[in-house]
C-alpha positions as a Markdown table, in Angstrom:
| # | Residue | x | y | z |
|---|---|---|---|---|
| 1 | Unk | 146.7 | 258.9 | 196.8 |
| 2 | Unk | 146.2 | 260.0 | 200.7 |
| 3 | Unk | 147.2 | 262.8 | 202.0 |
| 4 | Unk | 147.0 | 264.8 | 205.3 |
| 5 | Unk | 148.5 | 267.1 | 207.5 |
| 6 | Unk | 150.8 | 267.0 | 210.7 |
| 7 | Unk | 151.9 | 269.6 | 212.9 |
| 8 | Unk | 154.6 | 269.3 | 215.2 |
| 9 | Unk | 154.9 | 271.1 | 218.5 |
| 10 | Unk | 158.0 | 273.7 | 219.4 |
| 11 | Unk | 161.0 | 271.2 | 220.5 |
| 12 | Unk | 157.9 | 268.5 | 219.6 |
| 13 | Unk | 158.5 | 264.9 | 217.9 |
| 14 | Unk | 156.6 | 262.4 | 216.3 |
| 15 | Unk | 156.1 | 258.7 | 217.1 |
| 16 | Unk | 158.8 | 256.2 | 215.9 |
| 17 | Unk | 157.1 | 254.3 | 212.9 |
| 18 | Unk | 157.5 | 252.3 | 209.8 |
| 19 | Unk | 155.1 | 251.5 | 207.0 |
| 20 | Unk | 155.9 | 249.5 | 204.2 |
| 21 | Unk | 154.0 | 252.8 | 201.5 |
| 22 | Unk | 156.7 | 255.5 | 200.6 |
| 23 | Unk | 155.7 | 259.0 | 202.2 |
| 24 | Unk | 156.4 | 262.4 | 200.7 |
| 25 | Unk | 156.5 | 265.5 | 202.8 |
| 26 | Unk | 156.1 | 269.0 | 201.9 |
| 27 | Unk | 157.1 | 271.2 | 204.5 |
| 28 | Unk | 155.1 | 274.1 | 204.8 |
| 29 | Unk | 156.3 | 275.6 | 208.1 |
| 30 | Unk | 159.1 | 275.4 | 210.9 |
| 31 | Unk | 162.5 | 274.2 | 211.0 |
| 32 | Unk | 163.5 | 270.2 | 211.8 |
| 33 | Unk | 164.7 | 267.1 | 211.0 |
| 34 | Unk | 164.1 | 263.4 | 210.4 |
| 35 | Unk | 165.9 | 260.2 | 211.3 |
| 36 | Unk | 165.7 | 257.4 | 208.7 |
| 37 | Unk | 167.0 | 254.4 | 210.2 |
| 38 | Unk | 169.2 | 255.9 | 212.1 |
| 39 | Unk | 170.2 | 258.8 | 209.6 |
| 40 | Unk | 169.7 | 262.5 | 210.1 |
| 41 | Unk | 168.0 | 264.6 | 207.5 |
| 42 | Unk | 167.4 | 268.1 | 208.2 |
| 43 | Unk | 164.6 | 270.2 | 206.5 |
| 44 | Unk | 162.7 | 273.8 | 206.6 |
| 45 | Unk | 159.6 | 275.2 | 204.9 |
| 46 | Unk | 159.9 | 274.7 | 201.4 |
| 47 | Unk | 161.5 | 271.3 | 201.7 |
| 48 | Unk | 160.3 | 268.3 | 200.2 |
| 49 | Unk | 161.3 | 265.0 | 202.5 |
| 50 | Unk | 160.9 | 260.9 | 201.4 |
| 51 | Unk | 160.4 | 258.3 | 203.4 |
| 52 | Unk | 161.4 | 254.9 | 201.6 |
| 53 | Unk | 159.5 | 251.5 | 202.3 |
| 54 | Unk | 160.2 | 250.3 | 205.6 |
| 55 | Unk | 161.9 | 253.0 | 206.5 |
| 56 | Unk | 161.6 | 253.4 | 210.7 |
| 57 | Unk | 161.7 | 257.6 | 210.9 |
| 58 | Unk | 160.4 | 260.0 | 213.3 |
| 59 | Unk | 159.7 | 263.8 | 212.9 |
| 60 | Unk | 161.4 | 266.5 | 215.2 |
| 61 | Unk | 160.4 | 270.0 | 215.4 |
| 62 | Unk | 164.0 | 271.8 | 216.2 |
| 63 | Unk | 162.3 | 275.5 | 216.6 |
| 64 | Unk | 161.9 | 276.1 | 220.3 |
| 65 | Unk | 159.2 | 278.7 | 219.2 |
| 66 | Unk | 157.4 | 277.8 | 216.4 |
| 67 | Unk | 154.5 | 275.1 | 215.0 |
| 68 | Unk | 156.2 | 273.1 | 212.0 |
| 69 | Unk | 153.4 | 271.4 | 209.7 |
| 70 | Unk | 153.9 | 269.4 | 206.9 |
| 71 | Unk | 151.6 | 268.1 | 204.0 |
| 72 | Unk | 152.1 | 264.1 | 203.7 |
| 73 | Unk | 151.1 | 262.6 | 200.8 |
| 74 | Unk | 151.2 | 258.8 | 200.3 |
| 75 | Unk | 149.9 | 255.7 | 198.4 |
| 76 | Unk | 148.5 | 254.0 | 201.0 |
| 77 | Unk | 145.2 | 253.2 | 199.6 |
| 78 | Unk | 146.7 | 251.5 | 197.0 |
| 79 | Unk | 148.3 | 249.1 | 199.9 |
| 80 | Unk | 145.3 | 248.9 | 201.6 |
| 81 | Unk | 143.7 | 247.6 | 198.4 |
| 82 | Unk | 146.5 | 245.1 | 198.2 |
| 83 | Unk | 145.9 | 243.8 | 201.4 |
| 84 | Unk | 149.4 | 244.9 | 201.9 |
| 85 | Unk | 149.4 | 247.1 | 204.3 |
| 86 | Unk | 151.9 | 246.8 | 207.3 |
| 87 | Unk | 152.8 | 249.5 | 210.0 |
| 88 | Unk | 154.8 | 249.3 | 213.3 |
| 89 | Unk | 154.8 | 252.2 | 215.7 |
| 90 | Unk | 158.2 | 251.5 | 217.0 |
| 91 | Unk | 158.1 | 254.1 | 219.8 |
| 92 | Unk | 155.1 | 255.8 | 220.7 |
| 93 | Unk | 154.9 | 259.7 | 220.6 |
| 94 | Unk | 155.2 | 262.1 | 224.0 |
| 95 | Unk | 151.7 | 261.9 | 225.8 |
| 96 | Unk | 153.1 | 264.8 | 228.6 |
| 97 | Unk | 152.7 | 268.7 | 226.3 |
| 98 | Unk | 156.4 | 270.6 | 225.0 |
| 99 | Unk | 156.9 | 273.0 | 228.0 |
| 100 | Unk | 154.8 | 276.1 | 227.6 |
| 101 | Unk | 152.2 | 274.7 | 226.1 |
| 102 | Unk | 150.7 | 272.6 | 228.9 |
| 103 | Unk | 147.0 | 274.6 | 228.3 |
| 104 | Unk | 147.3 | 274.5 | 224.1 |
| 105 | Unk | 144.1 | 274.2 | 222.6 |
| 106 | Unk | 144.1 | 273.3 | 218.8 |
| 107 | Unk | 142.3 | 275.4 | 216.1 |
| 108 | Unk | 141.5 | 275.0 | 213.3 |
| 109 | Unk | 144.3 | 275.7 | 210.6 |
């Protein structure tokens, strides 16, 4: 297993991916919602979200305030091992910072 940690900007969003290894998110802070090919799924701290093989999703922060972070834990090693592993960044993530944040400077959490 793999895991690791993202953290979303307020009114942030993640690059526009697939993988062909499922995903499992715990949310641990913030408010949000994903899009799995083309469907809406909204989530909050406490949440657990999936992400299916090839699944194209991205990852939006809907708190105009507030950091969300999530714990993602996946079997991508096992893929890698397979020589089967296969991801697509469909549309890259915002280079320009959320509003407000323009001087952020990350710690560490």
């Amino acid at each position: 297993m793999y895991a690791h940690l993202i953290v979303i900007a307020p009114g942030g969003k993640s690059q526009k991916h697939g993988h062909m290894n499922e995903a499992v998110f715990y949310i641990l802070d913030g408010k949000g919602y994903d899009i799995h090919d083309g469907k809406r799924y909204d989530w909050k701290a406490g949440d657990i979200c999936i992400v299916h093989n090839a699944c194209v999703h991205q990852h939006f922060n809907a708190d105009e305030q507030n950091f969300a972070r999530a714990l993602i834990i996946k079997s991508k090693p096992l893929y890698l091992f397979m020589n089967m592993m296969f991801q697509e960044v469909v549309e890259e993530q915002p280079k320009t910072p959320v509003s407000g944040y323009e001087n952020f400077e990350p710690s560490i959490l």
